[in-house]
RODO-2510 file (C-alpha; in nm, 4 decimals, decimal comma):
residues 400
     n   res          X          Y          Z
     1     x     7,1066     7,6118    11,9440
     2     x     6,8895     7,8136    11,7409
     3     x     6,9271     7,9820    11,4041
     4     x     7,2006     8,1971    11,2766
     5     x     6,9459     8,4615    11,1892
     6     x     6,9499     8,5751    11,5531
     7     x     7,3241     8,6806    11,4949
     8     x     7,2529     8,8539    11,1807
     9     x     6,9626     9,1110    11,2483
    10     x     6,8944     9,3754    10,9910
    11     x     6,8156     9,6769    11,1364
    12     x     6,8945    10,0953    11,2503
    13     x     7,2228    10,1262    11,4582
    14     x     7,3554    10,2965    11,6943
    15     x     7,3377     9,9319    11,9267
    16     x     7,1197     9,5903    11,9435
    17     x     7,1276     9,5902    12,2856
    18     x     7,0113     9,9881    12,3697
    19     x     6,8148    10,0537    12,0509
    20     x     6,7211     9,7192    11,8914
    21     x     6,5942     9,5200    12,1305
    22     x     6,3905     9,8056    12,3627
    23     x     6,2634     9,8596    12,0125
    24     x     6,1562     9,5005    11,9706
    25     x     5,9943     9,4807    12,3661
    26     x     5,8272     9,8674    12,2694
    27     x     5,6456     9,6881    11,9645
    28     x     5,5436     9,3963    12,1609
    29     x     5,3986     9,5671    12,4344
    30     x     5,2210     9,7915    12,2281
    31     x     5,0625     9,5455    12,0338
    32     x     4,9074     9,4472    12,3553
    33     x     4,7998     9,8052    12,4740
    34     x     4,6592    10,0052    12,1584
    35     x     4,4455    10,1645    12,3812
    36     x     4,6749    10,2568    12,6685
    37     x     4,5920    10,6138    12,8099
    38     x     5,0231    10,6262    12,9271
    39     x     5,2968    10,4445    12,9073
    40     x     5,5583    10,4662    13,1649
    41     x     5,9008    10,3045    13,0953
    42     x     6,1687    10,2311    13,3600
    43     x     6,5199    10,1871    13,2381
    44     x     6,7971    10,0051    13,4484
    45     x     7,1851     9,9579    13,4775
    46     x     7,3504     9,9821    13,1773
    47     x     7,0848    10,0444    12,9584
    48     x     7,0142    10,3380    13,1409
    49     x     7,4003    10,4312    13,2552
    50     x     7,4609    10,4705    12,8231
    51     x     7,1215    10,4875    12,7221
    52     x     7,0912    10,8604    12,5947
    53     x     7,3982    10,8276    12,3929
    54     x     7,2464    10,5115    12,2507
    55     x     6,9291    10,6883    12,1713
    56     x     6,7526    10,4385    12,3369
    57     x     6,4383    10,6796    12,4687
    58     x     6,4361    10,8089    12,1071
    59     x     6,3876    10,4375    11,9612
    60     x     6,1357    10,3406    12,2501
    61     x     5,9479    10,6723    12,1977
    62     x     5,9469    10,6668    11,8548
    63     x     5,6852    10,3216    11,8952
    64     x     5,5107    10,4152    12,1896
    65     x     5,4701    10,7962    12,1895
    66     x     5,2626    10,7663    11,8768
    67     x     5,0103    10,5572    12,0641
    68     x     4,9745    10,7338    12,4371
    69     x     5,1723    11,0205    12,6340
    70     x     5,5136    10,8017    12,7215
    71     x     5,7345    10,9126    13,0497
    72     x     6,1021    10,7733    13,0827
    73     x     6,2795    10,6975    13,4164
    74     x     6,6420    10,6144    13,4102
    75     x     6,7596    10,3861    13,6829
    76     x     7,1384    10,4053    13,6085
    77     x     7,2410    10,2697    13,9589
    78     x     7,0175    10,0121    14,0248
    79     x     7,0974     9,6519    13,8185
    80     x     6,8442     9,4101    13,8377
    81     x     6,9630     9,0848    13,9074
    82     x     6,8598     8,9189    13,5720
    83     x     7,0655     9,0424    13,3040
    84     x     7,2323     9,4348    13,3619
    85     x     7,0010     9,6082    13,0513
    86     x     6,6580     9,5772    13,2642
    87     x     6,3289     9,7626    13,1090
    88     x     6,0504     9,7625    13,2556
    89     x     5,6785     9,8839    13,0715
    90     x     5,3811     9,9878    13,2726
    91     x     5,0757    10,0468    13,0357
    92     x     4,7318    10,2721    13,2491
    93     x     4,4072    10,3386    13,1210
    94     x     4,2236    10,6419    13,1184
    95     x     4,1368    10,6300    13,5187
    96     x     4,5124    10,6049    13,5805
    97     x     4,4628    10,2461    13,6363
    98     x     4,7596    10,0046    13,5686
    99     x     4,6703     9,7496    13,3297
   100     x     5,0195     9,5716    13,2905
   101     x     5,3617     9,5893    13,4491
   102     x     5,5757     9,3673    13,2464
   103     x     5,9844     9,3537    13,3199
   104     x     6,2451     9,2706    12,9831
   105     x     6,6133     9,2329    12,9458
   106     x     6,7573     9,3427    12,5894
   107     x     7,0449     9,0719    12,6529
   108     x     7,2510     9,1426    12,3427
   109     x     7,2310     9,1278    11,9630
   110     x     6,8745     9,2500    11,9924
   111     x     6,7123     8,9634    12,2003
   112     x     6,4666     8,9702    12,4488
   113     x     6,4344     8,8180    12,7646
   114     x     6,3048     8,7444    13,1204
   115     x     6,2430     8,4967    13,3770
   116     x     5,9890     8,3287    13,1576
   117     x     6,0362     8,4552    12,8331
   118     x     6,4075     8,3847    12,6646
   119     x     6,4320     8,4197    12,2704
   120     x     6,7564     8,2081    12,3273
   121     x     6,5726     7,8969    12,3926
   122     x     6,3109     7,9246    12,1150
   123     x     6,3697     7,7562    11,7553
   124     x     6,6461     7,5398    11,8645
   125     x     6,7236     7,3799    11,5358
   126     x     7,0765     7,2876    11,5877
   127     x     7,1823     6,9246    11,7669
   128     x     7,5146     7,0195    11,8624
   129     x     7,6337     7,3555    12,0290
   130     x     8,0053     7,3453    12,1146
   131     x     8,2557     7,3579    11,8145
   132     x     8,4611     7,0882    11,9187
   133     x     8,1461     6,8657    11,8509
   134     x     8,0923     7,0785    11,4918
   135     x     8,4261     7,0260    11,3702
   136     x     8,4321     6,6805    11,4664
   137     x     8,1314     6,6077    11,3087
   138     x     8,2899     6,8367    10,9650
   139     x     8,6045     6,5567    10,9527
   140     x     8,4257     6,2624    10,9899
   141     x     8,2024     6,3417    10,7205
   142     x     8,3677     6,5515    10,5226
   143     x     8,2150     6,8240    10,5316
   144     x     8,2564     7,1793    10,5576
   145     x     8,0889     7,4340    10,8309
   146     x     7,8373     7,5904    10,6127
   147     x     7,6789     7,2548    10,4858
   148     x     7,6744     7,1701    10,8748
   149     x     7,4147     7,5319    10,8419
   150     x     7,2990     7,4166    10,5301
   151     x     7,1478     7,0441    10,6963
   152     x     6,9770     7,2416    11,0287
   153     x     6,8956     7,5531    10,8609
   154     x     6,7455     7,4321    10,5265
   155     x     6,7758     7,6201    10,1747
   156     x     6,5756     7,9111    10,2891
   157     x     6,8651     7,9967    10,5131
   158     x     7,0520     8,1476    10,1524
   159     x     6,8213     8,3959    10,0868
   160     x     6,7968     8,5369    10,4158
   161     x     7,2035     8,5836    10,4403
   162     x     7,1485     8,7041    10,0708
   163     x     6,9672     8,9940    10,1720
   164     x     7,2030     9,0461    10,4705
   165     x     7,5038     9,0662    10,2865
   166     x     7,2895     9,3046     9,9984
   167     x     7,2745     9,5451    10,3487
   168     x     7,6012     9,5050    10,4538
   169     x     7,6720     9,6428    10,1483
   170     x     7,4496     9,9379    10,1564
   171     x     7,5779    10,0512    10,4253
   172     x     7,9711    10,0060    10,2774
   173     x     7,8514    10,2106     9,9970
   174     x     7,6655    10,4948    10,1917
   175     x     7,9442    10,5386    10,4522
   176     x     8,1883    10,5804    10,1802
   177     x     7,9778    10,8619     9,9747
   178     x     7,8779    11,0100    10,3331
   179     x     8,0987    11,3127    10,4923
   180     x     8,0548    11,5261    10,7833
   181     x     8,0204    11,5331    11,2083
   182     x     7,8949    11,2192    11,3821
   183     x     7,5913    11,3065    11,5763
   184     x     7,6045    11,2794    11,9687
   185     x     7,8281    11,5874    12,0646
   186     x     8,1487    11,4396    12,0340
   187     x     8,2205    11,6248    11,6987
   188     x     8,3880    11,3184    11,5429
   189     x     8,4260    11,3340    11,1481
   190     x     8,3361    11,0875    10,9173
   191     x     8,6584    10,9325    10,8018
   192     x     8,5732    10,6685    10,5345
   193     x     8,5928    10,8624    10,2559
   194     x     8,8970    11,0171    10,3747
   195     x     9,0491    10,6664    10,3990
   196     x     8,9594    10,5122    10,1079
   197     x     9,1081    10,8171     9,9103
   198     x     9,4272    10,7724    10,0535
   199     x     9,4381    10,3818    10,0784
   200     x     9,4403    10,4249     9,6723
   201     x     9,6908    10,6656     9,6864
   202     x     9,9437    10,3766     9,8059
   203     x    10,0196     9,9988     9,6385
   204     x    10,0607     9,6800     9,8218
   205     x     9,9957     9,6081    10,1695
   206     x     9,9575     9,9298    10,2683
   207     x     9,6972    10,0134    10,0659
   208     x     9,4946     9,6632    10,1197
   209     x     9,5127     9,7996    10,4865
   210     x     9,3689    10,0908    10,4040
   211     x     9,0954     9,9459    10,2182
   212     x     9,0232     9,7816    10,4646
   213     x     8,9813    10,0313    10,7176
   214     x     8,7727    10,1978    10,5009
   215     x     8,4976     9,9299    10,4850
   216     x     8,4973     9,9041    10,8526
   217     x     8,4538    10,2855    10,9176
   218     x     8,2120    10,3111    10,6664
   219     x     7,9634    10,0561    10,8184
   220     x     8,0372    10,1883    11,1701
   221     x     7,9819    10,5699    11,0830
   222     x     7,6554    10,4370    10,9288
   223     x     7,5635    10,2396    11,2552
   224     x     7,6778    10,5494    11,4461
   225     x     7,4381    10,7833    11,2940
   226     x     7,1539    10,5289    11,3242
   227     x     7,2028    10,3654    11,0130
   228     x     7,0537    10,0308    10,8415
   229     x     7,3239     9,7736    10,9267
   230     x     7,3509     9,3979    11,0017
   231     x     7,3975     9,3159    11,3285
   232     x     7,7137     9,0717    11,3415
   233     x     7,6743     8,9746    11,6201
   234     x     7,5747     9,3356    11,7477
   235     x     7,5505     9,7231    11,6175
   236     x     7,8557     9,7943    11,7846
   237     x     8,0429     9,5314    11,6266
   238     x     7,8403     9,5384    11,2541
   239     x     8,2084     9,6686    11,0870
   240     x     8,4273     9,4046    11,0972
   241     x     8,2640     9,1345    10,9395
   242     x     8,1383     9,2982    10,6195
   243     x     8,4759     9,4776    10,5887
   244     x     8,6411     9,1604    10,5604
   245     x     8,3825     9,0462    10,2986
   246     x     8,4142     9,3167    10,1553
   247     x     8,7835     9,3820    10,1164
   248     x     8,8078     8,9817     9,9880
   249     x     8,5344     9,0470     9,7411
   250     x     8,7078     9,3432     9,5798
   251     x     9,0481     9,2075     9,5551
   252     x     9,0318     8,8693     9,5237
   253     x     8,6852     8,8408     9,3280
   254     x     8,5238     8,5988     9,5333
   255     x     8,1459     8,5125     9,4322
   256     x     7,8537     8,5744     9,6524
   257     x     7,7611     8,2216     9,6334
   258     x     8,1095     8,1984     9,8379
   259     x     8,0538     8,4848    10,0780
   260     x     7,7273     8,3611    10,1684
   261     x     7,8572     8,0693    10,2346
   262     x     8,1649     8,2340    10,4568
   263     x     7,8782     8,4135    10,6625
   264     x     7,7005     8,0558    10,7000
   265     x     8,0194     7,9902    10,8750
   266     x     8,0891     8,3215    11,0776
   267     x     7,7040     8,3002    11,1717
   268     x     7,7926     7,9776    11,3131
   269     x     8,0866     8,0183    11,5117
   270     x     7,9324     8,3557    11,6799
   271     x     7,6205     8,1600    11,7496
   272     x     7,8092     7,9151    11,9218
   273     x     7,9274     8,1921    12,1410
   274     x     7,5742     8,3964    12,1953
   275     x     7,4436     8,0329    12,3589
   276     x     7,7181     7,9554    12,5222
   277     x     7,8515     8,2813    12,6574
   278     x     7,7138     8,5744    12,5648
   279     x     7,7642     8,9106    12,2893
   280     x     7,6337     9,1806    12,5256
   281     x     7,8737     9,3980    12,6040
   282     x     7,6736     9,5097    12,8952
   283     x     7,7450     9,1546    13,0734
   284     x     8,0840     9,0435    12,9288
   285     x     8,2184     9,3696    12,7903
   286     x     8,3607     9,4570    12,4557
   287     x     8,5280     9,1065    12,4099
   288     x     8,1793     8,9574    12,3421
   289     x     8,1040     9,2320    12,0419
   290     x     8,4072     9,3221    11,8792
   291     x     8,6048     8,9885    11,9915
   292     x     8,3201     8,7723    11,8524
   293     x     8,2979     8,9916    11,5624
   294     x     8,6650     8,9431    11,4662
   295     x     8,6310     8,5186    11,5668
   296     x     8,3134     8,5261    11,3126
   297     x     8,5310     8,7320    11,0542
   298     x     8,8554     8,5420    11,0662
   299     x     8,6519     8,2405    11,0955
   300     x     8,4835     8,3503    10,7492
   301     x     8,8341     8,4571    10,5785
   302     x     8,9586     8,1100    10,6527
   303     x     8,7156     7,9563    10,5301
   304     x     8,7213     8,1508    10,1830
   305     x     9,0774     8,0809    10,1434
   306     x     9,0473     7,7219    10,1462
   307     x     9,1025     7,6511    10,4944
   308     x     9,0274     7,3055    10,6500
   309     x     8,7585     7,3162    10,9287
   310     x     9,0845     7,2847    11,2109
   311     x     9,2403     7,5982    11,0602
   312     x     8,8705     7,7678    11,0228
   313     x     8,8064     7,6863    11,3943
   314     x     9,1617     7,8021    11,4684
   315     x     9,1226     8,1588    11,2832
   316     x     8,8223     8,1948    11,5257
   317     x     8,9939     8,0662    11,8437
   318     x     9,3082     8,3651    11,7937
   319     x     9,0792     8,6184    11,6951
   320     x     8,8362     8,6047    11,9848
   321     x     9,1690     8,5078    12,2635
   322     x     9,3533     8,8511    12,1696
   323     x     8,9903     9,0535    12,2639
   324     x     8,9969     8,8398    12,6057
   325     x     8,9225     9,1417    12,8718
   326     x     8,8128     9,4330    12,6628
   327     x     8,6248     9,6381    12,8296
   328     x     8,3186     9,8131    12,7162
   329     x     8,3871    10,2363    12,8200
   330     x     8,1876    10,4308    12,5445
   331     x     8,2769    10,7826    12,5655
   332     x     7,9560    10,9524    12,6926
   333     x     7,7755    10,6471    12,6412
   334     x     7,8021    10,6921    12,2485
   335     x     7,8935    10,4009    12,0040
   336     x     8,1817    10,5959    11,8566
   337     x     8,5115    10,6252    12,0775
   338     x     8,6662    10,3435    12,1426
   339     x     8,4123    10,1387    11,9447
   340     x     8,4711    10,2730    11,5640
   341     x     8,8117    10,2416    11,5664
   342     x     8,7708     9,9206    11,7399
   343     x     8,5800     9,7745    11,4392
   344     x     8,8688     9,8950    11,1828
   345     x     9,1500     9,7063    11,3928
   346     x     8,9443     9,3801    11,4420
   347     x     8,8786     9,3855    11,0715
   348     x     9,2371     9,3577    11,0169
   349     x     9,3240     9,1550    11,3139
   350     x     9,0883     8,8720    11,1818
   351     x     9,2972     8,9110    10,8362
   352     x     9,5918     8,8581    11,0177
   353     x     9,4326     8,5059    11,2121
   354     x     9,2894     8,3823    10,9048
   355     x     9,6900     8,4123    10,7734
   356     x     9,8499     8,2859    11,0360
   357     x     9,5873     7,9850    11,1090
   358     x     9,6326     7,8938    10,7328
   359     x    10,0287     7,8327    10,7479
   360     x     9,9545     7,5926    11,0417
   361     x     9,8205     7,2804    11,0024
   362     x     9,5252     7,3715    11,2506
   363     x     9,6683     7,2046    11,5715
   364     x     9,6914     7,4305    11,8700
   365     x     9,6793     7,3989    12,1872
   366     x     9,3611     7,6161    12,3402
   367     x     9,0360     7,5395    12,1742
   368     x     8,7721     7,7839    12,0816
   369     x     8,5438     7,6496    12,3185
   370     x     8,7488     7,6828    12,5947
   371     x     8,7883     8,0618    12,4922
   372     x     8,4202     8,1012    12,4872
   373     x     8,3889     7,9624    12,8291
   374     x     8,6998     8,1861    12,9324
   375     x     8,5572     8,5534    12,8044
   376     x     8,2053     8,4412    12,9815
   377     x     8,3914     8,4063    13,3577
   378     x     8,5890     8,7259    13,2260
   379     x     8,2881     8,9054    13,1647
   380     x     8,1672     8,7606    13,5023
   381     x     8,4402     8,8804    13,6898
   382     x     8,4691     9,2769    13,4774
   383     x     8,3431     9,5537    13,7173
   384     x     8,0456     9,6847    13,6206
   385     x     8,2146    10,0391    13,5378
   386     x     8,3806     9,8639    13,2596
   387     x     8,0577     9,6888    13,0969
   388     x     7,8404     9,9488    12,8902
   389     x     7,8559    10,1827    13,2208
   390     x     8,0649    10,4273    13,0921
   391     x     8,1818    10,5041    13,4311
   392     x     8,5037    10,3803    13,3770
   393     x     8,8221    10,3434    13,1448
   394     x     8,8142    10,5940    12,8575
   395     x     8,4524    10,7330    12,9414
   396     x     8,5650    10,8181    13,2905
   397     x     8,8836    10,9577    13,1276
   398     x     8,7918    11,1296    12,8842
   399     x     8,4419    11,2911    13,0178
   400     x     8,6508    11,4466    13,3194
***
């Protein structure tokens, strides 16, 4: 298994899959064709099906237009038989000759990969890839999930989730100062602001809610609007996770040394997922972004509350077993409707694991694991229409 810094990618929103990684192949085939007379790029399946609303042209212009005349051809109905967000780059020369014809997959969280090529099986640092194997190896030692990080990652790991969580934060901070219509023609409103001025307005539970709604809109109207976010596991998920960290931070004054920490964990547990299963919501639907996303935050909240490594890995079993079978239906193939107000409720849903895991003793009867392999032959077995297509469910619905 490889590091945790594949789960937490700092980068501009709307999505890893449709912006980050064609952004990622752009660069790399560029660096190979600086003198490329025309680029012609061939989007397929889902990446094409939402890829407008995802802005990814815009992103895959924006690195190769600079260097040659660039053509896009969207190939919507035709899934190649790799992975369902196929790109492929064609570089000519100045006779109109082909010089390269190279085919990608953007496979989720912003990795690459291809019949020879797979980011997933590069820098495999870790040993042991299943949880069950983690956690067993956490009570026999006696140790806790982020020293398990600590051991394969080394030291160096800290500052790299230190600057992380310093852009999580950004983006809390602009999305609550930032008002106004979310781009993409939907004429959706910023509502952070609006919802952190009336969470104060209230005392209690109530207003913790609120709070945390906030925190999740805020970093999902930034990721929406092609903001700088952290990836956790994906753009479309980047909400829930610093909300929680967020929320905990303000009212319970926990340090960073401890949310760092708490991510260590969360990166973890959603890593364990992206090897064994997958986080593209273009192959297993929305229960592999916003399901891991709420595992990796209740996972995190567990943790920061004390929790023993069987309630931590219990957190993280409930909050990715309620998203079983989401489906992925973006209203005109934008990251806003369902997925904003999808980040808000998993944000509080991974609240509610992390409490009810931690007034158990951790014993349960379905494992994480077995989750993880679950959502992957739910995924398998999701129409297409319902994975990043937005041909079906709300984007059929509400686009007629």
């Amino acid at each position: 298994m490889e590091s945790i810094k594949q789960i937490y990618r700092i980068g501009l929103g709307p999505s890893s899959s449709h912006t980050m990684g064609p952004v990622r192949a752009s660069q790399m085939f560029s660096e190979r064709h600086k003198d490329a007379s025309k680029f012609v790029v061939t989007l397929y399946g889902s990446l094409a099906a939402t890829g407008k609303g995802h802005m990814t042209d815009t992103a895959i212009l924006h690195v190769l237009q600079p260097i040659a005349p660039t053509e896009i051809i969207w190939q919507p109905k035709k899934f190649l038989p790799f992975h369902p967000n196929g790109m492929k780059f064609e570089s000519f020369d100045a006779n109109g000759k082909q010089t390269e014809s190279w085919t990608v997959y953007s496979i989720g969280g912003g990795t690459l990969a291809n019949e020879s090529f797979n980011e997933l099986k590069t820098e495999q640092i870790y040993s042991m890839h299943t949880i069950h194997d983690i956690q067993d190896w956490c009570e026999r030692t006696g140790c806790s999930y982020w020293e398990y990080v600590e051991q394969n990652e080394g030291s160096d790991i800290w500052d790299y989730l230190a600057e992380a969580w310093k852009v999580m934060q950004e983006a809390i901070h602009r999305g609550l100062e930032a008002e106004g219509v979310l781009p993409g023609g939907l004429g959706i409103r910023r509502k952070a602001s609006d919802y952190m001025i009336r969470a104060k307005g209230f005392h209690g539970s109530i207003k913790n809610r609120g709070m945390v709604y906030a925190y999740a809109l805020a970093v999902s109207e930034e990721n929406a609007c092609g903001g700088k976010i952290v990836t956790a596991p994906t753009c479309g998920s980047c909400g829930v996770l610093p909300a929680v960290l967020y929320y905990l931070k303000e009212t319970r004054e926990f340090r960073d040394s401890r949310i760092l920490r708490a991510m260590a964990t969360a990166g973890l547990f959603g890593n364990v997922v992206r090897t064994n299963a997958s986080v593209s919501g273009a192959e297993v639907g929305c229960q592999g972004e916003v399901g891991v996303a709420c595992a990796m935050a209740a996972a995190a909240a567990s943790q920061l509350f004390g929790g023993t490594p069987a309630q931590i890995e219990y957190a993280a079993e409930m909050g990715l077993e309620h998203h079983l079978g989401l489906t992925c239906d973006p209203v005109c193939g934008l990251v806003q409707i369902p997925c904003i107000e999808r980040n808000a409720f998993a944000a509080a849903r991974a609240l509610d694991a992390n409490t009810y895991s931690n007034f158990s003793d951790g014993k349960h009867r379905v494992s994480f694991d077995q989750v993880v392999d679950v959502m992957q032959q739910t995924g398998k077995d999701l129409p297409s229409l319902y994975k990043e297509t937005a041909e079906g469910g709300l984007a059929k619905r509400i686009n007629q």
